[in-house]
Structures are given as structure tokens and as C-alpha cells.
BAKOLMI-556281 format. One record per residue (C-alpha): residue number from 1; residue in three letters; z, y, x. Coordinates in Angstrom, 1 decimal, decimal comma, padded with zeros to 4 digits. Layout:
<atoms>
<pos:NUM code:ALA pz:Z py:Y px:X>
...
</atoms>
This chain:
<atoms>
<pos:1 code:UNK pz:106,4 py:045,3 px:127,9>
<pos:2 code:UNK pz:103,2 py:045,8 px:127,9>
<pos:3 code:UNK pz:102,7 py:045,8 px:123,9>
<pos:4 code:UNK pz:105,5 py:048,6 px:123,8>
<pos:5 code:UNK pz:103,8 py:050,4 px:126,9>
<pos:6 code:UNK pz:100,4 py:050,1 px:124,2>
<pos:7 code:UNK pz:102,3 py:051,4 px:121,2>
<pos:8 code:UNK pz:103,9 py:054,0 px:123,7>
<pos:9 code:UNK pz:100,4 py:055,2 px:124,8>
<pos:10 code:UNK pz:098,5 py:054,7 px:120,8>
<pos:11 code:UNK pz:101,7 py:057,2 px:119,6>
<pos:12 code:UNK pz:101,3 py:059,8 px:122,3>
<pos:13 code:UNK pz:097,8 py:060,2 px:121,3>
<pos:14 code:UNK pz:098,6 py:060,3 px:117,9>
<pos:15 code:UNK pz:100,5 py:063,2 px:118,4>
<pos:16 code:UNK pz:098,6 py:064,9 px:121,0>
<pos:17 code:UNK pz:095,4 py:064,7 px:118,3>
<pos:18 code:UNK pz:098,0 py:066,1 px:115,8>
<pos:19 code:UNK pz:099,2 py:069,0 px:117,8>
<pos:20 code:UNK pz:095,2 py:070,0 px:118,7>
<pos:21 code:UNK pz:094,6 py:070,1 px:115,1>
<pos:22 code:UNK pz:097,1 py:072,0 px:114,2>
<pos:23 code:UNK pz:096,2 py:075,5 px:113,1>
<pos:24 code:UNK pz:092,4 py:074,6 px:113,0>
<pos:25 code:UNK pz:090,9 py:075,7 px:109,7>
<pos:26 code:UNK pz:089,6 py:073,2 px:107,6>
<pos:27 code:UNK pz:088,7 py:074,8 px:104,8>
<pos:28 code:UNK pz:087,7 py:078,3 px:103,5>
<pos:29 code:UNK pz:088,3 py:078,1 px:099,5>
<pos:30 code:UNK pz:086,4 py:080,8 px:097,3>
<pos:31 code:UNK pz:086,7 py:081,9 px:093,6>
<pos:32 code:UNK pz:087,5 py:084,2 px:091,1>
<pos:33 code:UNK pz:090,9 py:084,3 px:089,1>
<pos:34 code:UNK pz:090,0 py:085,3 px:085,3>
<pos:35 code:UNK pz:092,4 py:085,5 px:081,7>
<pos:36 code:UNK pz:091,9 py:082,5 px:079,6>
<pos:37 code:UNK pz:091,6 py:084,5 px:076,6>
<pos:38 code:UNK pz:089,0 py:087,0 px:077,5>
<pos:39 code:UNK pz:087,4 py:085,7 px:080,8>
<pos:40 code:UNK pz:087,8 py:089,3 px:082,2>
<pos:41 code:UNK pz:088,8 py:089,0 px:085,9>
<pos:42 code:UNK pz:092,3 py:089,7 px:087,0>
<pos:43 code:UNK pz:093,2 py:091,9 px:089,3>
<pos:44 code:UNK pz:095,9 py:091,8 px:092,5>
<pos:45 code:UNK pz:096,8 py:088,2 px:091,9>
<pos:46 code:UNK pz:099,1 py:086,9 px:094,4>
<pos:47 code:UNK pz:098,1 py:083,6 px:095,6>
<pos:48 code:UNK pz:099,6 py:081,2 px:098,3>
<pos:49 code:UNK pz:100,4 py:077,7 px:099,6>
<pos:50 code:UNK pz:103,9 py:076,8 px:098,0>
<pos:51 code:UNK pz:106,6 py:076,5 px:100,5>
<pos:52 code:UNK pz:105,0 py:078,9 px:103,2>
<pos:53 code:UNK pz:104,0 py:082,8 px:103,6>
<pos:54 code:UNK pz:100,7 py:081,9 px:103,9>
<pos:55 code:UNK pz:098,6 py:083,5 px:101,5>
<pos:56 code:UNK pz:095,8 py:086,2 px:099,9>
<pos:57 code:UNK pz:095,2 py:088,0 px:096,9>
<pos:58 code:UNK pz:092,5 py:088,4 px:094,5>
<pos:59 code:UNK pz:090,7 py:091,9 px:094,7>
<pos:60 code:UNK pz:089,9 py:094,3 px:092,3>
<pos:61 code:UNK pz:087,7 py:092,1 px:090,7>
<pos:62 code:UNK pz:089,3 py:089,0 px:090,8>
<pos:63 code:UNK pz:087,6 py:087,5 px:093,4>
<pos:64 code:UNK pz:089,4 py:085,7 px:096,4>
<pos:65 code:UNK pz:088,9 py:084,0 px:099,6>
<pos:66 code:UNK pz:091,6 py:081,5 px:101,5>
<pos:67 code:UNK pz:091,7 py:079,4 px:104,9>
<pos:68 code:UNK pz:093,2 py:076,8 px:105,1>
<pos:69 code:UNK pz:094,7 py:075,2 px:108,5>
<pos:70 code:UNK pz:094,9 py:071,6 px:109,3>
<pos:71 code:UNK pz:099,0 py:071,1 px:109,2>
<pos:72 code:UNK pz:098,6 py:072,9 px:105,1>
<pos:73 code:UNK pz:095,8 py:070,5 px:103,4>
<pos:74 code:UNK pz:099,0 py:068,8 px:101,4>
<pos:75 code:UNK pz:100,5 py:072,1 px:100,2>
<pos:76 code:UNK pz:100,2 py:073,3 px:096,7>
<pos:77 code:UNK pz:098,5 py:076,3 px:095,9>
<pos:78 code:UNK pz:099,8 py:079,2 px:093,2>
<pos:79 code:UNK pz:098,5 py:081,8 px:091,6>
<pos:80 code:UNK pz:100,9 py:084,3 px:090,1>
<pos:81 code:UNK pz:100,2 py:087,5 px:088,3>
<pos:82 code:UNK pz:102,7 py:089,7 px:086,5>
<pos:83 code:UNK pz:101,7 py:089,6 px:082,6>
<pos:84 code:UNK pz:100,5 py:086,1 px:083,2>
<pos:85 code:UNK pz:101,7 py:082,4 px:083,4>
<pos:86 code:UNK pz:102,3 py:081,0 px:086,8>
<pos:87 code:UNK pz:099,2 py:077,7 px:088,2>
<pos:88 code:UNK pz:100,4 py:075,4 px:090,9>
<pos:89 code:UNK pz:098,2 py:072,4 px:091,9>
<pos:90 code:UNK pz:097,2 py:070,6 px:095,1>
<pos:91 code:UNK pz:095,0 py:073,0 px:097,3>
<pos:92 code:UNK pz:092,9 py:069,6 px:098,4>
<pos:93 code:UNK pz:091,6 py:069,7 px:094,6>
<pos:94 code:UNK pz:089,8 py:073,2 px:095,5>
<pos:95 code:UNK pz:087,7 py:071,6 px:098,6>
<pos:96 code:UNK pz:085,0 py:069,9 px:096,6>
<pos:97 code:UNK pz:083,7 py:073,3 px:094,7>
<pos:98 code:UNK pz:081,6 py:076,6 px:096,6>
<pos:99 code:UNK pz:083,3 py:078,8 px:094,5>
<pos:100 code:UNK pz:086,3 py:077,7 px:092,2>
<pos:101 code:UNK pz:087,0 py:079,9 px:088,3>
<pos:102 code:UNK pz:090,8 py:079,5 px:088,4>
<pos:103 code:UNK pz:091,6 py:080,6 px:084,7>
<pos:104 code:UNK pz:095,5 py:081,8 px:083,7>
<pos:105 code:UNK pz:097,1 py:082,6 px:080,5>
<pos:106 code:UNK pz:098,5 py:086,1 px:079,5>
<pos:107 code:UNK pz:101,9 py:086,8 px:078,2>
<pos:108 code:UNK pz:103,1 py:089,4 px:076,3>
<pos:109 code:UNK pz:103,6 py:092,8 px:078,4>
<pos:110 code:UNK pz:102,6 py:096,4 px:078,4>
<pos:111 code:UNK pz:099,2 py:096,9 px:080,3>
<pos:112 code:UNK pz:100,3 py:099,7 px:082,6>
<pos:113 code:UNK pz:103,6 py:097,6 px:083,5>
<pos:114 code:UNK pz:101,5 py:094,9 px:084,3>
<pos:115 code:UNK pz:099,2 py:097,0 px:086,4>
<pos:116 code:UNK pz:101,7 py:098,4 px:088,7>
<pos:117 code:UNK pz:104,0 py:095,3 px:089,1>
<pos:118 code:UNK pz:101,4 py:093,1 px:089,7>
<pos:119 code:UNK pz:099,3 py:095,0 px:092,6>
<pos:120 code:UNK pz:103,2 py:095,7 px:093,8>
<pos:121 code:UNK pz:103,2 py:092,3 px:094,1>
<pos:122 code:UNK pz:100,4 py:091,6 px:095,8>
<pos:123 code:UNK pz:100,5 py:094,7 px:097,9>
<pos:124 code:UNK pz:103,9 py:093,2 px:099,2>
<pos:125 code:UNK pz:101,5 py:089,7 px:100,0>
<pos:126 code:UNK pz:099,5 py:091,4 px:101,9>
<pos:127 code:UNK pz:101,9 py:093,1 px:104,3>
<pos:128 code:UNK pz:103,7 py:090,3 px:105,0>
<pos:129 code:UNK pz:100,7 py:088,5 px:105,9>
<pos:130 code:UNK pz:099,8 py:091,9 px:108,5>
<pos:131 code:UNK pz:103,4 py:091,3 px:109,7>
<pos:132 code:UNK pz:103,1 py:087,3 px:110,4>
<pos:133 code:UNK pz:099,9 py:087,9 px:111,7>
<pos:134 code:UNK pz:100,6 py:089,6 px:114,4>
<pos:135 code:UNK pz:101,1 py:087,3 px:117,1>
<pos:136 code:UNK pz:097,4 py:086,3 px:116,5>
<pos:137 code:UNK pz:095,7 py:089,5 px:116,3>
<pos:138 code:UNK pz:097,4 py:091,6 px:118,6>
<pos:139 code:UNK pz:097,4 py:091,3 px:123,0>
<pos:140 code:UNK pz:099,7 py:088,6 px:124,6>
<pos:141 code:UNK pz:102,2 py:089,6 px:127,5>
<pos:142 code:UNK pz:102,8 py:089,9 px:130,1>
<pos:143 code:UNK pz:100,1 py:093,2 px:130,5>
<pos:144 code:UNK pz:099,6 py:096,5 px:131,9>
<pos:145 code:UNK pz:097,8 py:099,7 px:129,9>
<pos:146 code:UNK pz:097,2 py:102,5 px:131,8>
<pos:147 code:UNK pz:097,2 py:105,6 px:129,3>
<pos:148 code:UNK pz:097,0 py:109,5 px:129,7>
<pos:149 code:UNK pz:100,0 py:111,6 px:127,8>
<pos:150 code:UNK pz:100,0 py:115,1 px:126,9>
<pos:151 code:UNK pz:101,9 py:117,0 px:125,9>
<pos:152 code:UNK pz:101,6 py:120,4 px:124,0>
<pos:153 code:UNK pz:104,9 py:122,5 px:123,3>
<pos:154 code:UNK pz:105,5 py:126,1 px:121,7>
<pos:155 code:UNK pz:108,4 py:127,9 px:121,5>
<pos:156 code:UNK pz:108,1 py:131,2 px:119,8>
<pos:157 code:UNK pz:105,1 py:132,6 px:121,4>
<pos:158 code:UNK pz:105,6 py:130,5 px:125,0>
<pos:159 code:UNK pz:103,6 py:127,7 px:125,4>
<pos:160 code:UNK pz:103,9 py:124,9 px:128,2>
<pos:161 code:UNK pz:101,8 py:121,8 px:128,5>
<pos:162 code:UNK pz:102,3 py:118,4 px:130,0>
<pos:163 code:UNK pz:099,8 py:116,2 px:131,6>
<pos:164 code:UNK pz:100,5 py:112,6 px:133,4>
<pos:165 code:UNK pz:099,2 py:109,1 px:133,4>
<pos:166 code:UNK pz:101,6 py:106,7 px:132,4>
<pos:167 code:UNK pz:101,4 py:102,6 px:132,9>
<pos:168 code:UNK pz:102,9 py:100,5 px:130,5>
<pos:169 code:UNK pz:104,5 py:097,3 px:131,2>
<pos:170 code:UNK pz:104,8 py:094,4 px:128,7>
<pos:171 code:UNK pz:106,3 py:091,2 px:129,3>
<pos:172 code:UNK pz:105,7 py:090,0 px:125,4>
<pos:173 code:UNK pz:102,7 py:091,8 px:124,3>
<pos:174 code:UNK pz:103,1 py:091,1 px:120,3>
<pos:175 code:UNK pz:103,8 py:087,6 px:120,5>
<pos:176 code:UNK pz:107,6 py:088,5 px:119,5>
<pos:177 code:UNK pz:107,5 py:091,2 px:117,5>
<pos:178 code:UNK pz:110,6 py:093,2 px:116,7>
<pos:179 code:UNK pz:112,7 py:096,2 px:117,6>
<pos:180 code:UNK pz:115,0 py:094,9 px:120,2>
<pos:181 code:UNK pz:112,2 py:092,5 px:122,0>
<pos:182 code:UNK pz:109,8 py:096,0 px:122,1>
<pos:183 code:UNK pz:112,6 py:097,9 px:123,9>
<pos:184 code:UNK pz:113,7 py:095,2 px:126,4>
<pos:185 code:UNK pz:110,4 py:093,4 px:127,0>
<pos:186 code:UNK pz:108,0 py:097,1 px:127,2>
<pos:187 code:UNK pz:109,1 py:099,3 px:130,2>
<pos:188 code:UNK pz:106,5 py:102,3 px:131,7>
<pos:189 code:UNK pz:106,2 py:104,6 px:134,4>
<pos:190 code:UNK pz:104,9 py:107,9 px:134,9>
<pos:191 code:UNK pz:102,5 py:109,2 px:137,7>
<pos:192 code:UNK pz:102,0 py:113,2 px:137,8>
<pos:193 code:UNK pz:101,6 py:115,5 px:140,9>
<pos:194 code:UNK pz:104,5 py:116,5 px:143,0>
<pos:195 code:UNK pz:103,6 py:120,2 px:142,7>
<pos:196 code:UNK pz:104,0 py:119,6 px:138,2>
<pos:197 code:UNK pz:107,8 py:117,4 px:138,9>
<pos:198 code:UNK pz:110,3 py:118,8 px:136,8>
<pos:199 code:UNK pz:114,1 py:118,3 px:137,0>
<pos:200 code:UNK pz:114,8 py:120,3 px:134,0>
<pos:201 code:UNK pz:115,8 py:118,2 px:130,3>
<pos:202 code:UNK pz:114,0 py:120,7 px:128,1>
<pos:203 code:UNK pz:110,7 py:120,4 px:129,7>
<pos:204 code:UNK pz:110,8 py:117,5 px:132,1>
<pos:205 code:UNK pz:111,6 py:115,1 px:129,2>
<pos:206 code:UNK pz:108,7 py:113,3 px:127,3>
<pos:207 code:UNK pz:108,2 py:112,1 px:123,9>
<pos:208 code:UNK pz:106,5 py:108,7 px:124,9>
<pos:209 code:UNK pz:109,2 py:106,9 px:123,8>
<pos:210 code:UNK pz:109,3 py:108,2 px:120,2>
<pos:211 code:UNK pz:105,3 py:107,6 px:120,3>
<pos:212 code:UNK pz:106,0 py:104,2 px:121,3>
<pos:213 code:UNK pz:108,3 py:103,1 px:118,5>
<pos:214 code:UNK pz:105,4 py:104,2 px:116,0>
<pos:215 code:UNK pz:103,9 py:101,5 px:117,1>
<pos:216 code:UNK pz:104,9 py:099,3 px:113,8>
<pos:217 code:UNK pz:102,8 py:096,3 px:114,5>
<pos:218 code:UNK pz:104,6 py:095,7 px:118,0>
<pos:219 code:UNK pz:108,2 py:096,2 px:116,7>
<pos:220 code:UNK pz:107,3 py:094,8 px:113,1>
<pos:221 code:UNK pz:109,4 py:097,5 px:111,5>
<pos:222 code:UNK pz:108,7 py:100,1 px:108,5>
<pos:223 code:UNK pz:106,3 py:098,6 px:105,8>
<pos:224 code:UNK pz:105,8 py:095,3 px:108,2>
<pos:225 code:UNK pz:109,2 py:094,3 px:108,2>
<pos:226 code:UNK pz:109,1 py:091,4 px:105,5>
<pos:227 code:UNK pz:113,0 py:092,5 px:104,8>
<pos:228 code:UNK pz:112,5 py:095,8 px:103,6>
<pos:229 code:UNK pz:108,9 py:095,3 px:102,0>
<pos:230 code:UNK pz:109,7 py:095,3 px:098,6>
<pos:231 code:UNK pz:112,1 py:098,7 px:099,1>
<pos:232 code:UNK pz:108,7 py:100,8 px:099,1>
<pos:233 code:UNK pz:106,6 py:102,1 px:096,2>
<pos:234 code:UNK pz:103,1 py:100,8 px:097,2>
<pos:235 code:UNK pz:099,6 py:101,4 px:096,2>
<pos:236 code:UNK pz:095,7 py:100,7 px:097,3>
<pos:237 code:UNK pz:094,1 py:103,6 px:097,6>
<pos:238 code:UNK pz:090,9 py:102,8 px:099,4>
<pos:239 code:UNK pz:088,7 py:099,3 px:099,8>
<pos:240 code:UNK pz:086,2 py:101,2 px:102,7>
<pos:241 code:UNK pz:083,7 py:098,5 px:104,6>
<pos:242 code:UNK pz:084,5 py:100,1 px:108,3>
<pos:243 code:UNK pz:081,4 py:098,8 px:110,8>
<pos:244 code:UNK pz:080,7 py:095,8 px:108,8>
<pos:245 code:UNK pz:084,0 py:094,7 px:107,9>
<pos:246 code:UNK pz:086,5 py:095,1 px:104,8>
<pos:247 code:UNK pz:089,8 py:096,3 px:104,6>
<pos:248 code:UNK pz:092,8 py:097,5 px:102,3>
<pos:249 code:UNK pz:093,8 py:101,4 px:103,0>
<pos:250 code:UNK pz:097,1 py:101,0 px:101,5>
<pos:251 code:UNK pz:100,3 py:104,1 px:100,9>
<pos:252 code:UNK pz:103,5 py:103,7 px:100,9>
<pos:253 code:UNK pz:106,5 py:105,6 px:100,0>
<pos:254 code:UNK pz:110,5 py:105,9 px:100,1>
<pos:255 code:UNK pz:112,0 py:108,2 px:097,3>
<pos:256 code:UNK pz:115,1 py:107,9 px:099,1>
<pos:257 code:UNK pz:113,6 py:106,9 px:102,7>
<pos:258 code:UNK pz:116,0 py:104,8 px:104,5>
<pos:259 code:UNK pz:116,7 py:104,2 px:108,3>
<pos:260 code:UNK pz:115,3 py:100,7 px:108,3>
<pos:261 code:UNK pz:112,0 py:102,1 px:106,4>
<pos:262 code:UNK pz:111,6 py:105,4 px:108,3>
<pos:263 code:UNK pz:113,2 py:105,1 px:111,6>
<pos:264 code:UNK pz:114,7 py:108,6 px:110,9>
<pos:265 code:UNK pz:118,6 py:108,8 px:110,7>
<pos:266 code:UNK pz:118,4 py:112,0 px:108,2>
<pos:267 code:UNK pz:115,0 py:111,9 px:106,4>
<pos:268 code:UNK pz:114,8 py:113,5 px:103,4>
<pos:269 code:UNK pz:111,3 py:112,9 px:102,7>
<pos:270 code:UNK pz:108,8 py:109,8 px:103,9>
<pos:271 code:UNK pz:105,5 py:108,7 px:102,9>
<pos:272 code:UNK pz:101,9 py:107,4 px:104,6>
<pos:273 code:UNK pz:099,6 py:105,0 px:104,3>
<pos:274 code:UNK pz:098,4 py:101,8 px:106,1>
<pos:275 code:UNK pz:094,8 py:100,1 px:107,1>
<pos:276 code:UNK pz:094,5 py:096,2 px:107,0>
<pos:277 code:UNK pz:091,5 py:094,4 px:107,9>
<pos:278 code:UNK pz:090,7 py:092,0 px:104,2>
<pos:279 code:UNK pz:089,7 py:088,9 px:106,4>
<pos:280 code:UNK pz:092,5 py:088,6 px:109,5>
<pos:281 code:UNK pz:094,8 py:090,9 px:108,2>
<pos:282 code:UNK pz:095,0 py:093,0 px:111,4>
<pos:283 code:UNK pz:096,0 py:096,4 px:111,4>
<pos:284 code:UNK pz:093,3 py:099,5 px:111,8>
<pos:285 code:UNK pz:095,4 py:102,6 px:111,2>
<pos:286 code:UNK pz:098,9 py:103,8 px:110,9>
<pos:287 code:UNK pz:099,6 py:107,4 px:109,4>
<pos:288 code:UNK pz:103,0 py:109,0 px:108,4>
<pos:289 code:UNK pz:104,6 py:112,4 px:107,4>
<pos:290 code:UNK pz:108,6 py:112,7 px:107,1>
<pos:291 code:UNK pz:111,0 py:115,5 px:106,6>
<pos:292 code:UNK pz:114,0 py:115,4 px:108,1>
<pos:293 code:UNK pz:117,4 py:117,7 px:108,4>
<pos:294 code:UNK pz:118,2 py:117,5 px:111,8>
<pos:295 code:UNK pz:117,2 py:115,1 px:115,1>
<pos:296 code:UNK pz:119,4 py:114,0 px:117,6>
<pos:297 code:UNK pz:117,5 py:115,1 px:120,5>
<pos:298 code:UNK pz:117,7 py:111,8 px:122,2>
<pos:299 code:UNK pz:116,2 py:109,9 px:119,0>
<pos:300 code:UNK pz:115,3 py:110,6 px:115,5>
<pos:301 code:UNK pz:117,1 py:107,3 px:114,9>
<pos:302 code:UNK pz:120,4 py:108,3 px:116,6>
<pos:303 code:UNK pz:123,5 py:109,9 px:114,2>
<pos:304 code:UNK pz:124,5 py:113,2 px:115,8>
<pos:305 code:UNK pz:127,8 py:113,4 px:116,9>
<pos:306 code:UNK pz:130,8 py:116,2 px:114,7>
<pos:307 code:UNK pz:131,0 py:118,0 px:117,9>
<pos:308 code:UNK pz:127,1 py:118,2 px:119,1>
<pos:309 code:UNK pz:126,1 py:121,3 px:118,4>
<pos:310 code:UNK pz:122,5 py:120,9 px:120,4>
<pos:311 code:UNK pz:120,3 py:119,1 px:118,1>
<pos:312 code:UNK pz:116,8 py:119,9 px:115,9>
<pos:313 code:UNK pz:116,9 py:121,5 px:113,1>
<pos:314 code:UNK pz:114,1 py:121,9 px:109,8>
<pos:315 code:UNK pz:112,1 py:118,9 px:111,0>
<pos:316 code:UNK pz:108,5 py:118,0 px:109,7>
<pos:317 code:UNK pz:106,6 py:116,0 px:111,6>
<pos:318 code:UNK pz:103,1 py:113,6 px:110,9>
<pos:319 code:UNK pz:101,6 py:110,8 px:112,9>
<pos:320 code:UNK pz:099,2 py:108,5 px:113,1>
<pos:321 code:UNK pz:098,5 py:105,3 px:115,3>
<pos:322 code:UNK pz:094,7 py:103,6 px:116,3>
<pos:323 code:UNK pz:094,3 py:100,1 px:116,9>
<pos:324 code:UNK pz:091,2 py:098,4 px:118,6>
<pos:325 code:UNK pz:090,4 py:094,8 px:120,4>
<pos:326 code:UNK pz:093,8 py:093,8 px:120,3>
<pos:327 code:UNK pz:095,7 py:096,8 px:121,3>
<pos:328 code:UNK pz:097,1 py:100,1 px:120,3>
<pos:329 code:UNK pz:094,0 py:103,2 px:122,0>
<pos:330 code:UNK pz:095,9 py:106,3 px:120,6>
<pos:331 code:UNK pz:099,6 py:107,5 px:119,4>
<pos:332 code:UNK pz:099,4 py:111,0 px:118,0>
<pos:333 code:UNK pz:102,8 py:113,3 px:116,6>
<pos:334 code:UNK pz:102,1 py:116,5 px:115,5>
<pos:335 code:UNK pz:106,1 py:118,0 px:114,7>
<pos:336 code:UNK pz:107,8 py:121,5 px:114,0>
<pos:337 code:UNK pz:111,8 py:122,2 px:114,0>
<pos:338 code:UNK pz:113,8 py:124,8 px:115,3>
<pos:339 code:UNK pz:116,2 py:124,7 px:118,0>
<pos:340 code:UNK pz:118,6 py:127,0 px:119,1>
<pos:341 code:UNK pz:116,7 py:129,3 px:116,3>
<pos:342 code:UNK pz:113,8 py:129,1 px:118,1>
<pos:343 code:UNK pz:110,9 py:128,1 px:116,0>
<pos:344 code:UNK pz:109,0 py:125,1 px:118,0>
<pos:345 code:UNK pz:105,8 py:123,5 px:117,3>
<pos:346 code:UNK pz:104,7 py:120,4 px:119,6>
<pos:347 code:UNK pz:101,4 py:117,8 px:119,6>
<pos:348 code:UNK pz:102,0 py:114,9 px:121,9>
<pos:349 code:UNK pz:099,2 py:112,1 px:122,4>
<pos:350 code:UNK pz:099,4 py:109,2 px:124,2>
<pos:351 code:UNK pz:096,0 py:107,7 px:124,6>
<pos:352 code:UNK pz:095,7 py:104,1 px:126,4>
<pos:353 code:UNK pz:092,6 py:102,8 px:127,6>
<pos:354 code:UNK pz:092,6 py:100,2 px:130,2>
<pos:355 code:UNK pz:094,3 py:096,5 px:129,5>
<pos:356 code:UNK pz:094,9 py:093,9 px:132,0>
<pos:357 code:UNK pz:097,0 py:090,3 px:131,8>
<pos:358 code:UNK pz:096,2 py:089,6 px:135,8>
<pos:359 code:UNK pz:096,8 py:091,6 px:138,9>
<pos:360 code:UNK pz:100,2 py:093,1 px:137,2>
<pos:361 code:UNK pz:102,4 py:096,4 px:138,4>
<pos:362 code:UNK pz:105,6 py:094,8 px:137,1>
<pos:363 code:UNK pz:108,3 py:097,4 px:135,9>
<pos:364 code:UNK pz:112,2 py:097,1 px:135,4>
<pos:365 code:UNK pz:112,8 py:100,6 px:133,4>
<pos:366 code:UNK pz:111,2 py:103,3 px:131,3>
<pos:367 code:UNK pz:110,6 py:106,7 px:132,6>
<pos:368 code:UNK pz:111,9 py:109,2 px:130,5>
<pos:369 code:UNK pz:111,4 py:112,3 px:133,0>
<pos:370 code:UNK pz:108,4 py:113,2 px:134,8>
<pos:371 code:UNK pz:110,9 py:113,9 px:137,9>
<pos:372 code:UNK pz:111,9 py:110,2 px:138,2>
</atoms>
């Protein structure tokens, strides 16, 4: 009994030394992919431990940086580039060097296909590394936000504004991203004066739920749904260095913009761009502008019914979406349509300041009017 009680004891700590190490980086490799051929550094390579979505890509001049946690040191490691032949070999045979030349040989394709495929490619690496990263980079639940809302509306000439604090209630946070957990686990309330209630639908109603499902990183939808990645045309068009730190400003773009992409049942039009941090792959900055044909006024996402005749018509409509310490700060939608043939023009904002994971105001609902 008291051997099996030892190898009992000797297995538990086995494991329990395991499970601490697991997820602790133990290595940061570094090189610089180049062509066999030429020695000329290749661009956008996608590189990755085989078997997992864990990954980077080479930059603009070939040059690439990887961690690599405890439970991956027996992977192998690829390096794929369209136009080129595909490397695999242990990642443990990187450890020994600084900085690592990982040469690949071309094959036969035209240079501008290559180009575009391969920083497609990569592009598409990236994002999905944004998307599984979110857990990590983004606030735990359960949480409370307090955040101001406005709300600016004109109709015709007649303008009326909206004003009221609103808590936010999360019993997730972004440790489960996705579209149903963001709806049942994130409820809010409002708080306005009793002298500004309003029991009316057209101006008692917010838009704080529409500015909430911009938020991509916390429902991992649009261009951060791994799914759907790959159904976007997608292109780096920035490499800024943002207070000390480096990251990938990259568009995006539907042709034919999709529900699943967009969010919006009838767009006809959809395009923005995206802001990744090059070292954690955290999210900076989310910016869209989408034309659609009509908008069910309960949700852009919702079909309108053959015999609803009160919806939003001629609608154009930008956003954008600020992250910062491990949270969304500001939600902006700037959107025109006509209604009724009344030309309307509103700005909402929903800017959130204040976080907290202790002393909660737990919520069971969201607050869609002000006179709730």
C-alpha cells in the first residue's frame, strides 16, 4: 500500500508540474525567410506549428519572430509561401540559433499571382491568430463597465438628442467569444433622469445594442470568425509603430457582402479595415462602412417581413470601435436612411470608461428603452 500511495503521490506531481508548464513560453525563435535562388527575402510567409493554429508570418522583409509554449516544443514547424515549395522540420532544431536563415525554393508562377495569394494567405494567419487570441488579451467576466451613450438624431430639419449612462453587465467577458454567448452572457441597464423618460418607440429606443454587436472581438464574428476568413479580399495597408509598439492595419472587403461577414441582412456594399498589434495579436481598431437597401428596424440583421411596411430605407452607415487595456473605450455609428420619406441622419457613441471584476451590479436583461 504504501508503494502505490508513493507512485500515487510521484504521478500527481508529475502532472501538477505538467499542467503549470503548460502555456509557459520557452522559446522565442527569430529569423528571416529568403529564396534559395536569389537570397532576396520573401515576403508574407505563413509559418506555423503543424497540427495547431498557432502561428506568425514573415513581414515585408522576410523577417519573423515565434513563441513557443511549453506543451508545443515537439511540433513541427512550416513555412509555406505561394510560388514556393513547402519546409517542415522539428521547431526544437531552431532553439540553438539567435536568429535562424530559413531558405525555400521557388516554383514556377506569375509574380503578381504570387503576391496577392501569398499575403492572402498570410493575411488570413493573422486573423485567426486575433480571433484565438482573444481569450488572452481581452477582460475576463463576470464585470461591470459603466459607459455614457449619446445619441444624436435628425429628421428633416428637427433634431433630438439622447443622453444616459448605461452599465454593462458581463458574465463571460471574452473568454467565450461568439455571437450567442455575447447576447446571453452581456445584459445592461440604463440610468437617465425622470424628467428625460420616454415611453415613445421612435425616440425612447437606443441604438446600444447595434453598437454592441460591433464589437467583433467579443462576438468573434466578421473578419475574426476563422469560418468565413477566407470569404474576404484582404490587404495590409499600413505597418505604423503606435507608442512603441507594432502593428498590421489591415482592409478587408466583400464584393458580394454576406450576412455572416457583415451582420447586415441586405448589404449591398461592405468594406473596412482592421488594427492588430504584430507581437500579441490584440486588436487596436475596428472601422467599417456598408450600404444597405433597407433595415428592419429592430436589427440590421433581421429579414423584413412581406407585409412590414415600417422599415429604413437608402441606408449608409460607417463605424468604428477603440480598444485599450483589455476592453472596448469607444463604439461610434455615424448612419443616414430615410423613413417614412423622411431623410434621417443619426451619430450614436457609446463611450465606456470604468471596469470592475469585484463589487458587481449583477443584471438579468438589456434595456432597450430609456423608459424601462
Amino acid at each position: 500500500m504504501k508503494i502505490l500511495s508513493i507512485i500515487a503521490i510521484l504521478f500527481i506531481l508529475s502532472l501538477s508540474a505538467t499542467a503549470q508548464q503548460s502555456g509557459k513560453v520557452v522559446k522565442t525563435i527569430k529569423g528571416k525567410v529568403i529564396n534559395t535562388s536569389t537570397n532576396a527575402p520573401i515576403s508574407y510567409t505563413n509559418i506555423g506549428l503543424v497540427g495547431t493554429l498557432h502561428g506568425t508570418a514573415s513581414d515585408s522583409a522576410g523577417n519573423f519572430e515565434l513563441k513557443i509554449p511549453y506543451e508545443l516544443v515537439t511540433k513541427d514547424i512550416y513555412f509555406s509561401a505561394v510560388g514556393f515549395k513547402n519546409r517542415q522540420f522539428p521547431v526544437k532544431s531552431l532553439f540553438n540559433k539567435e536568429f535562424n536563415v530559413i531558405k525555400i525554393e521557388s516554383q514556377s508562377y506569375g509574380i503578381e499571382e504570387v503576391d496577392i495569394a501569398a499575403q492572402n494567405m498570410v493575411l488570413i494567419r493573422i486573423l485567426r491568430m486575433a480571433s484565438e487570441n482573444i481569450p488572452y488579451n481581452y477582460i475576463q467576466g463576470p464585470y461591470n463597465i459603466v459607459g455614457a451613450y449619446s445619441n444624436e438624431k435628425t429628421v428633416n430639419d428637427s433634431t433630438t438628442k439622447q443622453n444616459v449612462e448605461v452599465l454593462i453587465y458581463d458574465t463571460q467577458g471574452y473568454s467565450h467569444p461568439s455571437k450567442k454567448d455575447a447576447f446571453e452572457s452581456l445584459k445592461y441597464s440604463i440610468k437617465t433622469e425622470k424628467s428625460a423618460i420616454d415611453y415613445r418607440f421612435s425616440t425612447g429606443s437606443t441604438n446600444i445594442d447595434e453598437l454592441l454587436e460591433l464589437d467583433w472581438v467579443r462576438s468573434a464574428s466578421s473578419v475574426l470568425n476563422p469560418a468565413i476568413t477566407n470569404k474576404f479580399s484582404l490587404k495590409v495597408t499600413d505597418e505604423p509603430t503606435l507608442n512603441g509598439k507594432d502593428y498590421w492595419v489591415i482592409s478587408f472587403k466583400q464584393n458580394q457582402p454576406t450576412l455572416a461577414g457583415s451582420g447586415d441582412f441586405y448589404a449591398t456594399s461592405f468594406e473596412g479595415k482592421i488594427t492588430i498589434n504584430k507581437e500579441d495579436y490584440s486588436v487596436l481598431n475596428i472601422e467599417g462602412k456598408v450600404e444597405s437597401q433597407k433595415h428592419n428596424r429592430q436589427g440590421k440583421s433581421l429579414a423584413i417581413g412581406n407585409l412590414n411596411i415600417n422599415y429604413l430605407e437608402n441606408v449608409s452607415y460607417n463605424f468604428s470601435v477603440q480598444y485599450k487595456e483589455q476592453m472596448p473605450i469607444k463604439m461610434e455609428l455615424n448612419k443616414t436612411y430615410t423613413f417614412k420619406e423622411n431623410k434621417t441622419s443619426e451619430y450614436s457613441i457609446l463611450q465606456l470608461t470604468n471596469a470592475r471584476s469585484n463589487n458587481l451590479t449583477e443584471l438579468n436583461s438589456r434595456q432597450y428603452f430609456t423608459s424601462e
